[in-house]
N, C-alpha and C positions, 0 to 999 in steps of 0.2 A: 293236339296239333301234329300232323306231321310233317315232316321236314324232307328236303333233301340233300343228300351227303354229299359234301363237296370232293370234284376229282378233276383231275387233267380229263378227261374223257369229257365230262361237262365246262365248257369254253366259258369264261365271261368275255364281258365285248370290251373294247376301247374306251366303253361309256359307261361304265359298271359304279364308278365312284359315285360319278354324277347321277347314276339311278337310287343309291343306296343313300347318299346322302338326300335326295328328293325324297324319301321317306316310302320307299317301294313295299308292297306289303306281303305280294307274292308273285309268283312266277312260274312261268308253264318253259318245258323244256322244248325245243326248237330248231331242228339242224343241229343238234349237238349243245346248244346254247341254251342259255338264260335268256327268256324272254318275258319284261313284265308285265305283268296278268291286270292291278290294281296298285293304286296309289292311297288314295281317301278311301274311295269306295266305287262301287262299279257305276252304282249309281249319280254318285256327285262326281264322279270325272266324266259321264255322262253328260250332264247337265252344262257342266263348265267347256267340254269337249266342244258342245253347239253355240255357245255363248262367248267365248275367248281364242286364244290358241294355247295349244302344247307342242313341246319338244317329245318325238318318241324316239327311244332308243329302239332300232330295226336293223341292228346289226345283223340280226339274226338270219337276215334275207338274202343268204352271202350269194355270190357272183361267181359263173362259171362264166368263164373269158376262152371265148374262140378267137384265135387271131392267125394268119396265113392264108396262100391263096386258096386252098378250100374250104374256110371259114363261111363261105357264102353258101355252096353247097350243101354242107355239113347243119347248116342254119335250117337249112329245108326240111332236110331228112328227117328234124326232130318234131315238126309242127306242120298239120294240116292247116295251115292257114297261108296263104299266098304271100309268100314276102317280096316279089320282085318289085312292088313298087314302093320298097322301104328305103327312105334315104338317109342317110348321117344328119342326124339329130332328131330322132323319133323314137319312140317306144310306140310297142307292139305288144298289146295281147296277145298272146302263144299256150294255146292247148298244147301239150308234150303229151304225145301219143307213143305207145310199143307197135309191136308188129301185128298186132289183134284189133285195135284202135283202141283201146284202155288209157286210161288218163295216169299219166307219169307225175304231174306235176300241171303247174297253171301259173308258171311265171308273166312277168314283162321282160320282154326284151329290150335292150337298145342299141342302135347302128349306131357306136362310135365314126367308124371308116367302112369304108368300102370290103376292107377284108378285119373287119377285127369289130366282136358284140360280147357285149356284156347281158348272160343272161341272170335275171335277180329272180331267185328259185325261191317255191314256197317249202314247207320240212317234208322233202325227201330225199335221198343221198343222188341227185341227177348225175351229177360228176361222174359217177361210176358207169352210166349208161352211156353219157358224150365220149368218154371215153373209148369205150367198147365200141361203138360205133367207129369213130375215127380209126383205129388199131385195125377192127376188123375191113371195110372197106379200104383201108390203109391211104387215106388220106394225109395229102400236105396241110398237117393244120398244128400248131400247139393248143392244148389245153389246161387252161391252171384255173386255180379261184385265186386269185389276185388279193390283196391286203386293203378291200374295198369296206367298208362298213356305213350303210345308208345309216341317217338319222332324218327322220321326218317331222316336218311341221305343218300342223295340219288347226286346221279352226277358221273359223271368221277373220279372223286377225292376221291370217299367219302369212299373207300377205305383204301388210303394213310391217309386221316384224321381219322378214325376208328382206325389203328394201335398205332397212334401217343396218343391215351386216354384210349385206351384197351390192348397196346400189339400187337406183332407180330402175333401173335396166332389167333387173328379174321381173318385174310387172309385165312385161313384153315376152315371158314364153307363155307359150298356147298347151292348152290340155292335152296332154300326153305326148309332149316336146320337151329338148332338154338344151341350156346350154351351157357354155363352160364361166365358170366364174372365179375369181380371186380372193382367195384367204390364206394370209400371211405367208403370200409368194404363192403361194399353192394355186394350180387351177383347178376346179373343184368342177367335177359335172351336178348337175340341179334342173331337176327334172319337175313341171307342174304334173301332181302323179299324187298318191295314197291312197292306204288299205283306208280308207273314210269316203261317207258321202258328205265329210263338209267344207271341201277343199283345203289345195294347201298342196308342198312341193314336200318331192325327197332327196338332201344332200347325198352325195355318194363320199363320201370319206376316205378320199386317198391315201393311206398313209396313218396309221395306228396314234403317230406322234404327234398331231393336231385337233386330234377328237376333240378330247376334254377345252383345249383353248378355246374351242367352236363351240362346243356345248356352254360355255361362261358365256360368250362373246352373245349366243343368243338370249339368252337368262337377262344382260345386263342390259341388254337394247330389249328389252321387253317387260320388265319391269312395269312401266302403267301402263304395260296392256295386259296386265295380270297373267301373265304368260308362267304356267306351270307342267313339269312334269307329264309324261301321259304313255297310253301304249293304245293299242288296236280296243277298243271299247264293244264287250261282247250284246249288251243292247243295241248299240247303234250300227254294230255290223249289221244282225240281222233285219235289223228294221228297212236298210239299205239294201237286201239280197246279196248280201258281198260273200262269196263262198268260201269255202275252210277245206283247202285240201286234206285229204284226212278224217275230215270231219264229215264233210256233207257232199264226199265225191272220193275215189278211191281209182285202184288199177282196175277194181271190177266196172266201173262204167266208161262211157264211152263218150264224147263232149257234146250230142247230140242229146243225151241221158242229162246233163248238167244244164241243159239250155246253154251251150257252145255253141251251136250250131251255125250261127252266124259268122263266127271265126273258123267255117272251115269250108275253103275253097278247095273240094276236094276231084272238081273237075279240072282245075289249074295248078293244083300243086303240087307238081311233075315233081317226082323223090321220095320226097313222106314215107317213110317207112309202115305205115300204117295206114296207106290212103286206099290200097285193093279191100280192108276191111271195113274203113268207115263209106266207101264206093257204095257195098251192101247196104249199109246200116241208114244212109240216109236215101237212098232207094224203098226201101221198108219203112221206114221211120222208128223211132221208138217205142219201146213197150210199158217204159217207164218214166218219170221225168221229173226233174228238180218245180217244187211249186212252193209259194211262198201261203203259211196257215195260218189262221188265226184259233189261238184253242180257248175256250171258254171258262170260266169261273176265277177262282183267288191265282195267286200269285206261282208258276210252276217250280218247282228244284232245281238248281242244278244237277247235272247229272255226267257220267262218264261214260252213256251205252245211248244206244240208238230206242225211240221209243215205239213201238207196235202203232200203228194205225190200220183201225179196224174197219168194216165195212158188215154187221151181223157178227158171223163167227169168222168172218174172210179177213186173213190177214190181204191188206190194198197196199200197203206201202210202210215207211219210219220216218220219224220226226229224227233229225241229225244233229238239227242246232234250235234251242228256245230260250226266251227272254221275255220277264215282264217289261213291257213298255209305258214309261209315266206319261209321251208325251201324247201315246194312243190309249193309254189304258185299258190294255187289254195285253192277252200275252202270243207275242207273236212269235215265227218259228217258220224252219226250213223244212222241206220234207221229200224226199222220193215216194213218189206218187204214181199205181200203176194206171193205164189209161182210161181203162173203166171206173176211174173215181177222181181224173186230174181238173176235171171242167169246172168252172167259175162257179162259185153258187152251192157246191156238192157238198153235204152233208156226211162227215166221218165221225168217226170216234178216235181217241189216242189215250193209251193205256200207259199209264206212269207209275212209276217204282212202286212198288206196295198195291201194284193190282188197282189202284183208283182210275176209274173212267172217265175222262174231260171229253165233252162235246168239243166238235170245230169241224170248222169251213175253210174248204180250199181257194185260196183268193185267185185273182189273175193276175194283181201286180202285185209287188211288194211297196213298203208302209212309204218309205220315203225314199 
C-alpha cells in the first residue's frame, strides 16, 4: 500500500472527521486538499450513489471571491462565455480561458450581488491568475478564497433529505440556481448543482465552525433513507460525460477541443482575455475533440496516464478517463479524439498498460 504523508501543505477540510469516521478508504489529492476517492467500494458506492443519497465532502472546490466595483468586469476577462445576463442567484458554467484560449480551469460560478461571485474552481491554483489579472489591469476589485467549504448531496433522495434540514422551501430552487438558507443562525447559500448526473444540491459552508453540526444534522434526518457517505464516483462520472480538469482537458486545449463550445459567446464577450484566440479557433473549428468511447472486452485498469488510441499504426487520439460499467456492461471512457476518427460509428483501437489492444467505437453521446 502506499500511503501519503501527512503535512500542513496537504489541507484536510472542515469535514475530515466525519469522512474518516464514515470509513473513507482513500483519497486523491485536490487544490492542496484531501479529496475522498472511495468508501465501500467504487462500485457499491456506485450502485448506492443511483439508488439513495450521500453526503460528499467537496470542500476541496474552494472559492475565489471577487467582490468590488470591478468585480463585474474582472468576471468577464476570465470566461468566454457571455455573462451580462447573469443575475444574483445563478450559477454559470465558465470555461477559464489564458490569453491563447487554453483551458485554466472549468468552474461554476455564482452572482451573489451585483458586484461580488464566488467562483468554485476545479484543482488548479486560479487564484494566482484572478489575481494577476486584477493587479495587472489594476482594477478596483478585492480577491480572497473566503472560509467557504461546499458539501454536496447528491442521489434520488437528496432532495427529500434537503427539505427534512432546510425546509420545504429548497424543493423550489431550479437547476443551477441557488438560494440562501438557515442553519443554526447561519444563512447558508444551497445551490441545485453537482459533479453527478443524479441530482441533488451543493451546501456552500460558511464558516469552518458549523461543518461537522451540518454534516450530523444531515446523517440524522437521513437515516431511513439510508443516507451514507460518498464523493465524486469515477464510474458514474464517466458514464455521465462529466469532465476532470486535468484529466481529460488541460491549458493545452482549448473549450471548443473539450465540447465548450456552446459556453462561449465569443462574438459577445467583449473582455475575455482570450476571446482574439478562441475568434480563430471557432472560425476553423477544431482539429481535435473530447468523444465519449466505448472499448471492448473484460474489465479495463485503472490507470494514472493517458491511453494511445490508434487508427493502423496512426496514433488518432488518448483515452483520459475509463471505467467498467455494471449498469451498461461494457467499459466506457473519455477520449480526445482527432477529426479524421471523431464520427459516430468509427472503429479504433486503444492500447493499455502492457502493450494489450482493446477494440472501441467512438459514440456520439455519452452512456447517461
Amino acid at each position: 500500500m502506499t500511503l501519503i504523508s501527512p503535512s500542513r501543505r496537504l489541507r484536510r477540510t472542515p469535514f475530515s472527521d466525519g469522512v474518516e469516521a464514515a470509513g473513507v478508504q482513500s483519497y486523491t489529492v485536490y487544490n492542496h486538499m484531501l479529496l475522498p476517492t472511495v468508501f465501500r467500494s467504487v462500485e457499491e458506492d456506485y450502485r448506492h450513489l443511483k439508488s439513495a443519497v450521500q453526503v460528499w465532502d467537496v470542500a476541496v472546490e474552494r472559492q475565489v471571491e471577487l467582490r468590488g466595483p470591478d468585480a463585474k468586469r474582472l468576471m468577464q476577462m476570465l470566461t468566454p462565455r457571455d455573462l451580462r445576463g447573469m443575475m444574483p442567484g445563478q450559477c454559470y458554467y465558465v470555461p477559464i480561458v489564458d490569453e491563447t484560449g487554453g483551458m485554466l480551469n472549468d468552474p461554476v460560478a455564482l452572482k451573489l450581488a451585483e458586484n461580488r461571485y464566488w467562483i468554485s474552481i476545479a484543482d488548479s491554483d486560479l487564484l494566482f491568475w484572478v489575481k494577476g489579472l486584477a493587479n495587472g489591469y489594476r482594477l478596483d476589485v478585492l480577491i480572497d478564497e473566503p472560509d467557504v467549504s461546499p458539501l454536496a448531496v447528491q442521489g434520488p433522495k437528496a432532495e427529500d433529505l434537503m427539505a427534512r434540514v432546510f425546509g420545504e422551501a429548497v424543493r423550489d430552487v431550479r437547476f443551477f440556481r441557488f438560494g440562501w438558507f438557515d442553519f443554526m443562525g447561519r444563512s447558508l447559500v444551497v445551490a441545485r448543482s453537482g459533479y453527478s448526473k443524479q441530482g441533488g444540491f451543493e451546501i456552500y459552508v460558511e464558516g469552518s465552525d458549523i461543518a461537522m453540526p451540518l454534516w450530523h444534522a444531515l446523517f440524522e434526518a437521513g437515516e431511513d433513507l439510508d443516507v451514507r457517505a460518498g464523493c465524486p464516483n469515477a464510474i458514474e462520472r464517466v458514464e455521465g460525460g462529466l469532465l476532470s480538469y486535468g484529466n481529460d482537458m488541460t491549458r493545452d486545449n482549448t473549450p471548443h477541443e473539450c465540447g465548450l463550445g456552446r459556453f462561449c459567446n465569443t462574438q459577445t464577450a467583449i473582455g475575455c482575455i482570450g476571446r482574439d484566440a478562441l475568434l480563430r479557433v471557432a472560425k476553423d473549428g477544431p482539429v481535435q475533440q473530447i468523444r465519449p468511447i466505448q472499448i471492448e472486452g473484460g474489465r479495463v485498469p485503472n490507470s494514472d496516464r493517458a491511453w494511445p488510441i490508434m487508427a493502423g499504426q496512426q496514433q488518432v487520439g488518448q483515452v483520459t478517463s475509463a471505467a467498467w460499467s455494471p449498469d451498461f456492461e461494457t467499459n466506457v471512457a473519455i477520449g480526445m479524439v482527432r477529426m479524421t476518427h471523431w464520427d459516430l460509428g468509427t472503429d479504433v483501437d486503444v492500447i493499455l498498460p502492457g502493450n494489450e489492444v482493446r477494440a472501441a467505437v467512438v459514440f456520439g453521446v455519452f452512456w447517461a
